[in-house]
LUMGUZA-89538 format. One record per residue (C-alpha): x, y, z; residue in three letters. Coordinates in steps of 0.2 Angstrom, whole numbers, plus 2048, in hexadecimal, padded with zeros to 3 digits. Each point is the difference from the previous one (the first is absolute). Layout:
<rs>
XYZALA;...
</rs>
This chain:
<rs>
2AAAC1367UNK;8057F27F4UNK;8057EF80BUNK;80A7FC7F3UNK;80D80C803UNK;8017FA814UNK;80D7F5805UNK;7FD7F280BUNK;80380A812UNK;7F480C7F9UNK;7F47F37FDUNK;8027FB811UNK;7FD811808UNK;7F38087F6UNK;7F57F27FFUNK;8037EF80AUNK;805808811UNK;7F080B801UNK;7F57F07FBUNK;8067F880DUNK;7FE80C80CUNK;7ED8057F9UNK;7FE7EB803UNK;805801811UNK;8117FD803UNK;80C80880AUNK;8108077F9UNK;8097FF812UNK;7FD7EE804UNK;7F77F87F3UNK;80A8057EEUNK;8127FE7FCUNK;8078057F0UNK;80D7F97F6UNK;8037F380FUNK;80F7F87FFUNK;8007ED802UNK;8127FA7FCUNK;8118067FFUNK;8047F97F1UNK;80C7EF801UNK;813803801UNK;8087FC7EFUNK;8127FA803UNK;80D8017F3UNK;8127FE802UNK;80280C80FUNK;7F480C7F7UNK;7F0801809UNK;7EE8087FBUNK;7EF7FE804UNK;7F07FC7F6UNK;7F18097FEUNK;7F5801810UNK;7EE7FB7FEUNK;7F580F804UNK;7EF7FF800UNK;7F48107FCUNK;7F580180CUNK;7FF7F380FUNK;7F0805809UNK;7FE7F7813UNK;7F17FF80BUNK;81080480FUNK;8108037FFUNK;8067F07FBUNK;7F17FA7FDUNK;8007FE7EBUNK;7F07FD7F6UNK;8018077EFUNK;80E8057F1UNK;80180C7F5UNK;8098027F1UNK;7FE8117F6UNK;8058047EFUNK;8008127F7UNK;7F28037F2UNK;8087F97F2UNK;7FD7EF807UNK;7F17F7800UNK;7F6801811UNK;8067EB804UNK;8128047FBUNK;8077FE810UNK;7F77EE808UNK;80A7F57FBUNK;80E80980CUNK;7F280580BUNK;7FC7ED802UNK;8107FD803UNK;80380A80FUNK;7F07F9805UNK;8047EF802UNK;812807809UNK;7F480980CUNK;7F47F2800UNK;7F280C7FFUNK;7F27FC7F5UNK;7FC8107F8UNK;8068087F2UNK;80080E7F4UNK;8068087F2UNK;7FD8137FAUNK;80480E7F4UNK;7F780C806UNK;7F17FD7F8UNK;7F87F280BUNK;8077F2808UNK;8007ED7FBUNK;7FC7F6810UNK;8047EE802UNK;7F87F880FUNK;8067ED805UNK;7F47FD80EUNK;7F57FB7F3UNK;7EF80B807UNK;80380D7F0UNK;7F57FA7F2UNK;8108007F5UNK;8107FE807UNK;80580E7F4UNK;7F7812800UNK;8018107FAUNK;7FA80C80AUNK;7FF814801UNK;80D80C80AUNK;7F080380BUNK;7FE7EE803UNK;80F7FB80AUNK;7F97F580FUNK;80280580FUNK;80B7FA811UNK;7F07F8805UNK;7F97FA7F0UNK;8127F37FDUNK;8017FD812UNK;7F07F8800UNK;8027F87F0UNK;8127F9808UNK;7F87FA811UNK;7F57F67F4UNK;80D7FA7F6UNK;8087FA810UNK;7F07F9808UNK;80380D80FUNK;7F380480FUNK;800811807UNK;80B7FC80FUNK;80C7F57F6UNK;80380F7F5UNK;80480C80FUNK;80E7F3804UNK;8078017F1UNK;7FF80F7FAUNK;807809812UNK;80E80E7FDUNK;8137FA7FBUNK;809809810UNK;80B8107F9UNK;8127FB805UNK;80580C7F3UNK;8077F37F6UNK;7F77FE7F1UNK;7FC7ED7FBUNK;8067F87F1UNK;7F27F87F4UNK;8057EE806UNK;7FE804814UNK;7EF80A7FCUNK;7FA7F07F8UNK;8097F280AUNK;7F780C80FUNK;7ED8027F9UNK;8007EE7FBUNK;8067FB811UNK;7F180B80CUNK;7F37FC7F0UNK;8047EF803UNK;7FE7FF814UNK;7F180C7FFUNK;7F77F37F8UNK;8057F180DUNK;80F7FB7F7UNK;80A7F880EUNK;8117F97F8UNK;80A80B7F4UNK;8108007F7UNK;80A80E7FAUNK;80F7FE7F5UNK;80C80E7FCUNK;8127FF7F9UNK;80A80880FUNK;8048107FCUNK;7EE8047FEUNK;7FB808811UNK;7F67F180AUNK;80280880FUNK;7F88117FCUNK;7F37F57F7UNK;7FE7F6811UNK;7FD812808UNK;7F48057F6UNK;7F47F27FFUNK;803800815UNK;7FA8107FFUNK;7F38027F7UNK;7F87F0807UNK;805806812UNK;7F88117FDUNK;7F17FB7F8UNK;7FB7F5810UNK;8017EF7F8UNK;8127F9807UNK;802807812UNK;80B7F4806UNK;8107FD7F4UNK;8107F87FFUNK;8108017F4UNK;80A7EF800UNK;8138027FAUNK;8107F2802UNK;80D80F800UNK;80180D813UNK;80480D7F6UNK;7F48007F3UNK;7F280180EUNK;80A80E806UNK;80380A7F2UNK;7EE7FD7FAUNK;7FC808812UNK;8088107FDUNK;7FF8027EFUNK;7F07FB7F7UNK;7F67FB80EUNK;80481080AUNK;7ED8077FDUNK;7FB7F380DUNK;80B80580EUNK;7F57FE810UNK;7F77F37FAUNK;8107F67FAUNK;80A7F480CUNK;80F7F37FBUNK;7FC7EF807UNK;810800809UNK;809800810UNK;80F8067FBUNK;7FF8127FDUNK;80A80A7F3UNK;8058137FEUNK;7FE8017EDUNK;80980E7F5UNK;7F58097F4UNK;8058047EDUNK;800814807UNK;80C7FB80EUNK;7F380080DUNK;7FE7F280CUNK;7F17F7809UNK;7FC7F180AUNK;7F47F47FAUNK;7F07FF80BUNK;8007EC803UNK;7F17F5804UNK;8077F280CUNK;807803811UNK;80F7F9808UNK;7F47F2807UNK;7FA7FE7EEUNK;7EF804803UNK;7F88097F0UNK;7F980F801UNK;7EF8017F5UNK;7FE815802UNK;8077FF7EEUNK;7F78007F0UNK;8107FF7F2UNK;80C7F0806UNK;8117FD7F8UNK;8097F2803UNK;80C7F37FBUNK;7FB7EC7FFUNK;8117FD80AUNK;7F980A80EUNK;7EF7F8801UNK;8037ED7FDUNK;80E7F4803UNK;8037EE804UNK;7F97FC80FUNK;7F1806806UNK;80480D80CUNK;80980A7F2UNK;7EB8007F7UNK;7FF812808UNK;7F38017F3UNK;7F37F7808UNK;7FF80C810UNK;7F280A7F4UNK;7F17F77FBUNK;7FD7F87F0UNK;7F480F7F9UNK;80B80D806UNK;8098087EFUNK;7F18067F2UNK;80E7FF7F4UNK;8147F87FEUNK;8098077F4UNK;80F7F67FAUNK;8108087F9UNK;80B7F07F6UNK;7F47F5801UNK;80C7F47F5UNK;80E7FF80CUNK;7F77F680EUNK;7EE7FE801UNK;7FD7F97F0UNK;8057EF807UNK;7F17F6805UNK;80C7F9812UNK;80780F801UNK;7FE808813UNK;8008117F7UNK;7EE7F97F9UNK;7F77FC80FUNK;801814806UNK;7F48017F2UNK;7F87F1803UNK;7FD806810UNK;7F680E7FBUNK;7F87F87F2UNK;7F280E803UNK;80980E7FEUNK;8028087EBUNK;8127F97FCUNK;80A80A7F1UNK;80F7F67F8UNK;80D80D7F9UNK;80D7F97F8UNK;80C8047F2UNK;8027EC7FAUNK;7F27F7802UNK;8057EE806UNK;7F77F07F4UNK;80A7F0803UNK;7FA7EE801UNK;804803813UNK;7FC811805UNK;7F280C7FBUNK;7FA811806UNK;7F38017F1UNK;7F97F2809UNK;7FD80880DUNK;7FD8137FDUNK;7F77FB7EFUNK;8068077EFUNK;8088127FFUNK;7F480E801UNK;80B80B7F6UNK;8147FD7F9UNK;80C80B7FBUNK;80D7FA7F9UNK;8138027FFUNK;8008017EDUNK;7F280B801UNK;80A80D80DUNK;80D8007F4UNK;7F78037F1UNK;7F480E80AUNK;814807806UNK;7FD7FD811UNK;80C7F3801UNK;8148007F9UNK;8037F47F2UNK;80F7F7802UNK;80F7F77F6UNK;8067EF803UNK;8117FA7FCUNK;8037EE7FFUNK;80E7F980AUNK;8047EB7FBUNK;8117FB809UNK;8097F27F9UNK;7FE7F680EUNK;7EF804804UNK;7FC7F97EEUNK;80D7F27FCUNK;7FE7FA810UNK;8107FC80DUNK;80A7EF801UNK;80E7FE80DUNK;80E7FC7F9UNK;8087EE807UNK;805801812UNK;7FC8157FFUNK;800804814UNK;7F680F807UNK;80380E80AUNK;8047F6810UNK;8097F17F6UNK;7F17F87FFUNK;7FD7F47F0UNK;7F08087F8UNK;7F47F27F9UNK;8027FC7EEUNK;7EF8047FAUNK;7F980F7F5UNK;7FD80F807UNK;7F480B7F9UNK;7F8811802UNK;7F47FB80FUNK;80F7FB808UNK;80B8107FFUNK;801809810UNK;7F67F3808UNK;8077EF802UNK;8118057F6UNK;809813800UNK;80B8047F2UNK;80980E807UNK;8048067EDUNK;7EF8017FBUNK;7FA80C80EUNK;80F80D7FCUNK;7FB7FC7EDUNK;7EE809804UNK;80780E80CUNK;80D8037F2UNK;7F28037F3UNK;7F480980CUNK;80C80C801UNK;8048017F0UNK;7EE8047FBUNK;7FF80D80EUNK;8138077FAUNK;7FA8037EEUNK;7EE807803UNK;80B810806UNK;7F5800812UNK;8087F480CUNK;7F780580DUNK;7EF7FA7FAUNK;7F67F780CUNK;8047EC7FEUNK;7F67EF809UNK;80B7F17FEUNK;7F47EF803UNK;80A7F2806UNK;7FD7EF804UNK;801801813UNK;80780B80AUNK;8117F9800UNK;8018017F0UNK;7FA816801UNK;80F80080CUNK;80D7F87F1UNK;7F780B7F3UNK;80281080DUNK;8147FA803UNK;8047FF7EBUNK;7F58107FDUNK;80D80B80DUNK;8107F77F7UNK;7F78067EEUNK;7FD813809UNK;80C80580AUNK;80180F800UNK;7EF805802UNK;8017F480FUNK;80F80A803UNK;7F7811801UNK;7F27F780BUNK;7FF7EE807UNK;7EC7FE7FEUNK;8018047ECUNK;7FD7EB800UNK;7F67F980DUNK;7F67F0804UNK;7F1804804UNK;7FA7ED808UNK;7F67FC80FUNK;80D7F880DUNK;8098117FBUNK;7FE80C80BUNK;80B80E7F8UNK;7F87FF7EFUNK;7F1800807UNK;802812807UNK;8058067F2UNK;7F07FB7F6UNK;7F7810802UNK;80E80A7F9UNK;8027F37F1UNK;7ED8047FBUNK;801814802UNK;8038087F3UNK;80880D809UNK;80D7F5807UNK;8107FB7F7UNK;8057F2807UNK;7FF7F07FEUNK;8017FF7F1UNK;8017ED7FBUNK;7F67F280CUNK;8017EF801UNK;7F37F7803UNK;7F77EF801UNK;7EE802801UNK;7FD80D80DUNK;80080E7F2UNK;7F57F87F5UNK;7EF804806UNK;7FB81180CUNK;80D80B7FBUNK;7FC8107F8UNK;8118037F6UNK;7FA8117F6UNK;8118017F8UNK;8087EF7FEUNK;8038007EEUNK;80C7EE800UNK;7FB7F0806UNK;8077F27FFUNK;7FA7EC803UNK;80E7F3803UNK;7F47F6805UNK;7F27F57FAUNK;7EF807801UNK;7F57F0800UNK;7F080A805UNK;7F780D7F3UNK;7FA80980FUNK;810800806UNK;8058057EFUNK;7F38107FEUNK;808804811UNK;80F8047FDUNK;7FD8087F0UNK;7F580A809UNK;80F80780AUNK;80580C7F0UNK;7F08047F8UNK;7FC81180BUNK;80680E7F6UNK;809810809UNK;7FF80D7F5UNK;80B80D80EUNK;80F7F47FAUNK;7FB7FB7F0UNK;7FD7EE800UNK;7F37FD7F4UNK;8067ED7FCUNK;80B7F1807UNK;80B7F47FDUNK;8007EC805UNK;80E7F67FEUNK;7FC7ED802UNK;80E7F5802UNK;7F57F1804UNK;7F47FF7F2UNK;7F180680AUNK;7FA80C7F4UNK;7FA7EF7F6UNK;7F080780AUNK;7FF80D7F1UNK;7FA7F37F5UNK;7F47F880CUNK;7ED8087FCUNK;7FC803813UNK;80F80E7FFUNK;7F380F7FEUNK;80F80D7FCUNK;80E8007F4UNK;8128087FCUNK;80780D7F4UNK;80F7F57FDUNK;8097F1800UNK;811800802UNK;80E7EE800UNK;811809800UNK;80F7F57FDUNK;810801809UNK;80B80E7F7UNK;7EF8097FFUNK;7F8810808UNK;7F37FD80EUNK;7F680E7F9UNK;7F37FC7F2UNK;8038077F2UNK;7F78107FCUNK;7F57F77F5UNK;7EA7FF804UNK;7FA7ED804UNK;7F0801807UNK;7F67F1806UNK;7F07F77FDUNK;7F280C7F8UNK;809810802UNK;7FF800811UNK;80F809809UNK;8077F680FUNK;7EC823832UNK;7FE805811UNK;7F97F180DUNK;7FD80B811UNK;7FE7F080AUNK;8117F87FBUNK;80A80F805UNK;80C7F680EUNK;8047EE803UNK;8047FE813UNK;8017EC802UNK;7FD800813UNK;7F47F6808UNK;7F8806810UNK;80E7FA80CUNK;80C8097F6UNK;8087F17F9UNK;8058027EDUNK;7FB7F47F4UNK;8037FE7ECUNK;7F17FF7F8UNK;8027F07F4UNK;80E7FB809UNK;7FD7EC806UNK;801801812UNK;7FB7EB803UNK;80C7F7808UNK;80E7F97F5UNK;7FD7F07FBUNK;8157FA7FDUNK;8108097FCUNK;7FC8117F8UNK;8128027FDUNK;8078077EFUNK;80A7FB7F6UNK;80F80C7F9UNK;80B7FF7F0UNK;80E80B7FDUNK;8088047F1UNK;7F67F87EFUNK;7FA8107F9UNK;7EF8067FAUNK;7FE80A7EEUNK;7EF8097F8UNK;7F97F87F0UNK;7FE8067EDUNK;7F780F800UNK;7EE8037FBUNK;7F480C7FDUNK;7EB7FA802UNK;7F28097FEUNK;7EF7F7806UNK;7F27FF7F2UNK;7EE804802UNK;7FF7ED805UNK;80D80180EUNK;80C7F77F6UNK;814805800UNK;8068037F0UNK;80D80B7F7UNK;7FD8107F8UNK;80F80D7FAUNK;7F6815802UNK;7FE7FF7EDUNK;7F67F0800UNK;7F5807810UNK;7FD8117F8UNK;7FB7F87EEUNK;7F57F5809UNK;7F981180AUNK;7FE8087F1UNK;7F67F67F5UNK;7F47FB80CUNK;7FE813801UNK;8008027EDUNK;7FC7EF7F6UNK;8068067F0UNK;80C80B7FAUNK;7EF80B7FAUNK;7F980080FUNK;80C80A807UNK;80480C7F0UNK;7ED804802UNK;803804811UNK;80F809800UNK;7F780C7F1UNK;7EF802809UNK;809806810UNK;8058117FEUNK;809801812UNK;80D7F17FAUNK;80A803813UNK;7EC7F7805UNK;8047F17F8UNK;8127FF808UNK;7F9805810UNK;7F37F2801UNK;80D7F37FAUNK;80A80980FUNK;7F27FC80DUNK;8017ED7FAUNK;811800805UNK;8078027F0UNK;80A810801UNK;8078017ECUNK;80E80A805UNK;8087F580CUNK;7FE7F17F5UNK;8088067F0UNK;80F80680AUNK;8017EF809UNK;8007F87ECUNK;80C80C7FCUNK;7F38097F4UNK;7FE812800UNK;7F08027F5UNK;7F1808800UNK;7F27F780AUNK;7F77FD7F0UNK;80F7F87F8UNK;8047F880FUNK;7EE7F8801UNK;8007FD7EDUNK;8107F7803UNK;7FE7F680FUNK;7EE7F97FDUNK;7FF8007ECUNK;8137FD7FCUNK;7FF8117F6UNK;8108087F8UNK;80280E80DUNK;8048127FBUNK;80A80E80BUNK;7F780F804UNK;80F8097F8UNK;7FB7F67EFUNK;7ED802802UNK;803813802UNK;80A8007EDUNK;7F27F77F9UNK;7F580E805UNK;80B80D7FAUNK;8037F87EFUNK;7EC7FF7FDUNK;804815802UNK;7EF7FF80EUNK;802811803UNK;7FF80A7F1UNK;7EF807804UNK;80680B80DUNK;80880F804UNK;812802804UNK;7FB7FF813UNK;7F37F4800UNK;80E7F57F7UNK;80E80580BUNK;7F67F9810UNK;7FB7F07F7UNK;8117FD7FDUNK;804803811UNK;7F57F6804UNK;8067F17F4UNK;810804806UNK;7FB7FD813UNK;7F87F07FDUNK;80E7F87F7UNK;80C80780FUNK;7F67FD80DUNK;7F07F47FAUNK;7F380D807UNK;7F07F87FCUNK;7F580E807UNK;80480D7F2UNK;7EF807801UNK;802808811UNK;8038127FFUNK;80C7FF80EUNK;80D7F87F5UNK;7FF8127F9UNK;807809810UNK;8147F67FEUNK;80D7FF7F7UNK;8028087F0UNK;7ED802800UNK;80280E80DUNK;80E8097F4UNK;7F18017F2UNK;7F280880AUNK;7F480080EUNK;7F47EF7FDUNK;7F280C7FDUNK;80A8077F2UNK;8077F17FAUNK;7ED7F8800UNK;7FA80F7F6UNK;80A7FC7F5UNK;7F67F17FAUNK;7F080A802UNK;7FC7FC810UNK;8017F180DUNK;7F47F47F6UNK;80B8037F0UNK;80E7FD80BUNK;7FB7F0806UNK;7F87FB7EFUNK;8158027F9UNK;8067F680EUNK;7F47F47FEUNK;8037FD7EDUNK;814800805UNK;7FD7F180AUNK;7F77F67F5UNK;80E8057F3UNK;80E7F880EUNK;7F67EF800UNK;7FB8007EDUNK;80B7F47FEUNK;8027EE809UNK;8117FC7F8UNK;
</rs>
């Protein structure tokens, strides 16, 4: 059999697979072919959307399920036996796995990074594939493991059916590596989205099941994320799981069925220490006075291991009284999990729980196509910019004076409420929703305080009523001193659930709340805080592929998107959007994507937000709830009128800058750093005999041909367009490149029906701009089908290589000429 002839799959089958079997390997649990690692990122265009090309590894061999070791990357016969390492390295390092290999099917390069190879690269025979053994011995090595550290951490994944993404597989082998060697203090930071929770269950497990964590407990700030985690993706522990609670709770399952959490403190708040999994919340552990330190009814070396959901929200800060439940159990293995990690001159939780273990990022979840890229438009008011001076003797609501001083942006809302101003921002929300044809898309609106949601509520109902009309809760505030909205919040975060539709908020909504199809949000507010920031863009990033949301929009009308530009903002937008006043609130269909290409999934454990302490009393999360210090009463102008600014399109550059750029400007600029020169690309375009190859990769970059000549009003072929766009070449039309070919008289060699399907075939391309005229296919349609079956029509060229040998020469006749 000659390899040559084999195609890559072949390859695979014939020869890898059985070595590895002959090495050892199991094909059930140890060998996965053609693993998928990513989705491929979400390319945003206009309202177009598409997605990349996943990242797919050959072979991903595992010691477990779950449990990675080795890469391999196979290439057919053709290739040279070390073709494929450069890719195989590069799932490698994704996996962080130190093996990998590369193979044609005549051997197999090995490259070997724990340094106890002789060479870091070897070639070796298709009999000589090491074994399971052989690279885990090598790896406990590497990793400086005994022989009971390594049964820690290399203990069974628990099968929950889900399979893990590559991010939680290694954010969960770093984490039970890390512990099984003595490490005592860990951080993990995942963009939310990402899955903590499931991650949180697994390591639990693992370490639970293998014997060294047997007394545990899960620390959360939100009731109903210790619920939810209870019946969802901690349900494998029931019976060995309690909620450290009094209060008990009948909790509603995503199948409809209901159960009662089992709870671990009795009404005389004594502890029960039968349990072996603890959930709780810090709120229910620890309070003010000392009474209220139910905590310390255990002793000091009761918990093996504390695993903390959030830990930026509260028990980063070194006098926080979150802290000293940790403190307490300074013993116990403490995990941070947190989405933001905290580092300010004040408040540290690197400090504390060391630098992360493992990061993935938000920039990185979109780029894999876990997370949803987003749009943002960029809202400046008039006032919010020039600033506002009363006018002489201007009175207030009440008839009031109002101070002659400048009133600026941090004041709006505040201190000073210009009533025109809030119906300005309802007006245009509305707007945006009105021309995006789906006014029913879920919308957060952030507002200063909770006064301020109620205003933004009343002006959103004036701007829609009549879907208020049809039903009362299609606007809602969604605060914590409101106990209506508050109901409703489950239904706003189903995605079966139609209503509500728009929330106003303050800061309740910004953390916690697992809003799957919110494809709008809104900040009227200043965001001072780049956790807060990453927050709240958090709230969008999950995508919901049962309603199609594959990407969001923010509209900032308070500037807080400056945070783009800052280098601790990890994950950037598609677009950026300033509208002017007489102008649509939809971008323009045109591609802006941010710094280095980057286009800006599901967090089990942030499902619910259920802001109720254990005495049941409900509380806003950020909200200030000190003692005023003076008069907290606002101030209200009436009548002075409020206008958006010029309009403005920015884009940020590689360096996080805001520029300008018009589509032709950003594809040129795409272009050449594909294609340097105008030869560069001539020689590609002639080398490739598939050209729709070279549209499609342009297509997986986000550059979709089609959809930018039509939005330049150009309807040419993609090579003219290209030619055009990045070379400032005179462009032809198909229809004038398809008479260039028929004044050279091309097709003189051949018989009247070889000539009447290349003509045909001219014909189509000038017509239609069909750029795949070698698949025989085309021969199956109109008027082909009217000359003869495609067997018949393909004799007529002497057969199917002569056939494509006559397309082949057509199409370098079409692109002969440049100009």
């Amino acid at each position: 059999m000659d390899k040559q002839l084999l195609s890559e799959r072949d390859i695979c089958s014939k020869y890898i697979t059985p070595a590895l079997q002959s090495a050892g390997w199991d094909l059930q649990t140890q060998i996965s072919e053609e693993k998928t690692l990513t989705d491929g990122r979400i390319i945003v265009r206009g309202k177009l959307v598409a997605r990349g090309k996943q990242k797919r590894a050959d072979y991903v061999l595992y010691l477990k399920p779950n449990i990675p070791i080795a890469v391999i990357e196979a290439k057919d016969n053709k290739h040279a036996i070390g073709d494929g390492m450069q890719q195989a390295l590069t799932y490698a390092k994704m996996l962080r796995v130190p093996f990998a290999f590369s193979s044609n099917g005549d051997g197999f390069v090995f490259h070997d990074k724990t340094g106890f190879s002789a060479a870091m690269e070897t070639q070796i025979g298709l009999n000589e594939f090491p074994s399971p053994e052989s690279l885990l011995r090598r790896y406990e090595a590497w990793k400086g493991m005994n022989e009971a550290q390594a049964g820690v951490a290399f203990h069974g994944y628990h099968d929950t059916g889900k399979t893990p993404r590559y991010y939680q597989m290694n954010a969960v082998n770093a984490a039970v590596e890390a512990i099984a060697q003595g490490q005592s203090r860990l951080l993990l930071v995942m963009a939310t989205g990402t899955g903590k929770t499931f991650t949180a269950f697994q390591i639990i497990w693992r370490l639970w099941k293998s014997g060294a964590k047997k007394r545990i407990l899960f620390l959360a700030d939100r009731n109903v994320l210790v619920d939810q985690t209870m019946v969802n993706d901690f349900r494998p522990f029931e019976g060995a799981m309690a909620k450290l609670s009094t209060h008990s709770k009948t909790i509603e399952r995503a199948d409809g069925s209901v159960e009662t959490l089992d709870l671990a403190i009795d009404k005389k708040r004594r502890i029960n220490t039968a349990y072996e999994i603890y959930l709780g919340l810090y709120q229910a552990l620890t309070g003010p006075t000392e009474a209220q330190k139910i905590y310390k009814e255990l002793s000091p070396d009761f918990f093996d291991l504390i695993v903390v959901d959030e830990c930026h929200r509260g028990s980063a800060a070194d006098d926080s009284a979150w802290r000293e439940i940790l403190e307490y159990f300074s013993s116990a293995t403490q995990i941070g999990m947190t989405a933001t990690p905290k580092e300010t001159e004040y408040v540290s939780n690197i400090n504390y729980f060391g630098a992360p273990i493992y990061s993935y990022s938000l920039r990185e979840g979109i780029d894999d196509g876990f997370l949803a890229p987003y749009k943002v438009i960029k809202c400046h008011i008039d006032r919010d910019v020039q600033g506002y001076r009363p006018d002489p003797g201007q009175l207030d609501r009440d008839g009031n004076e109002v101070e002659d001083r400048i009133y600026n942006a941090k004041d709006f809302d505040r201190t000073l409420v210009i009533d025109d101003r809030t119906k300005l921002v309802a007006q245009r929300v509305t707007q945006f929703l009105k021309e995006s044809g789906d006014r029913y898309q879920k919308t957060i609106v952030f507002c200063v305080d909770q006064e301020h949601a109620a205003r933004m509520r009343q002006a959103l109902v004036n701007e829609n009523q009549d879907l208020v009309a049809k039903d009362p809760r299609y606007v809602m505030r969604i605060t914590g001193n409101d106990k209506e909205g508050l109901n409703e919040l489950s239904n706003f975060i189903d995605p079966e659930v139609d209503y509500p539709v728009i929330v106003t908020t303050s800061r309740l909504l910004s953390t916690g709340v697992d809003a799957q199809t919110c494809r709008l949000i809104v900040l009227d507010r200043e965001v001072g805080s780049m956790t807060e920031f990453k927050q709240i863009v958090g709230r969008g990033t999950r995508v919901h592929t049962d309603t199609g949301k594959y990407y969001f929009t923010l509209m900032d009308f308070r500037g807080a998107t400056n945070h783009f530009a800052d280098p601790d903002f990890d994950g950037d937008p598609v677009q950026i959007y300033q509208p002017g006043p007489d102008d649509p609130m939809m971008p323009p269909d045109e591609p802006a994507p941010g710094p280095g290409e980057d286009e800006g999934g599901s967090d089990g454990g942030e499902d619910l937000i259920d802001p109720v302490d254990p005495e049941g009393s409900w509380i806003d999360p950020g909200q200030d709830t000190s003692p005023p210090t003076g008069p907290q009463k606002k101030i209200y102008v009436d009548g002075i009128g409020a206008t958006i600014l010029a309009e403005r399109v920015e884009y940020l550059d590689s360096n996080g800058k805001l520029v300008t750029e018009s589509l032709k400007d950003f594809t040129r600029k795409h272009l050449t750093k594909r294609f340097a020169t105008m030869d560069d690309f001539l020689r590609r375009w002639n080398e490739e005999e598939r050209k729709q190859a070279i549209i499609e990769e342009l297509a997986e970059e986000g550059l979709d041909l089609k959809i930018i000549g039509s939005e330049l009003g150009k309807d040419l072929d993609p090579f003219d367009l290209i030619c055009h766009v990045a070379f400032d070449a005179k462009p032809l039309t198909r229809k004038e490149r398809a008479n260039n070919v028929k004044k050279q008289d091309a097709f003189g060699r051949y018989g009247d029906t070889a000539r009447a399907v290349l003509e045909a075939l001219l014909d189509k391309y000038a017509d239609d701009g069909v750029l795949n005229l070698d698949d025989t296919n085309v021969l199956k349609i109109d008027p082909f089908a009217h000359m003869g079956t495609p067997l018949e029509l393909v004799r007529a060229f002497g057969g199917k290589a002569a056939y494509q040998k006559a397309v082949q020469d057509l199409q370098d006749a079409i692109y002969k000429k440049v100009s």
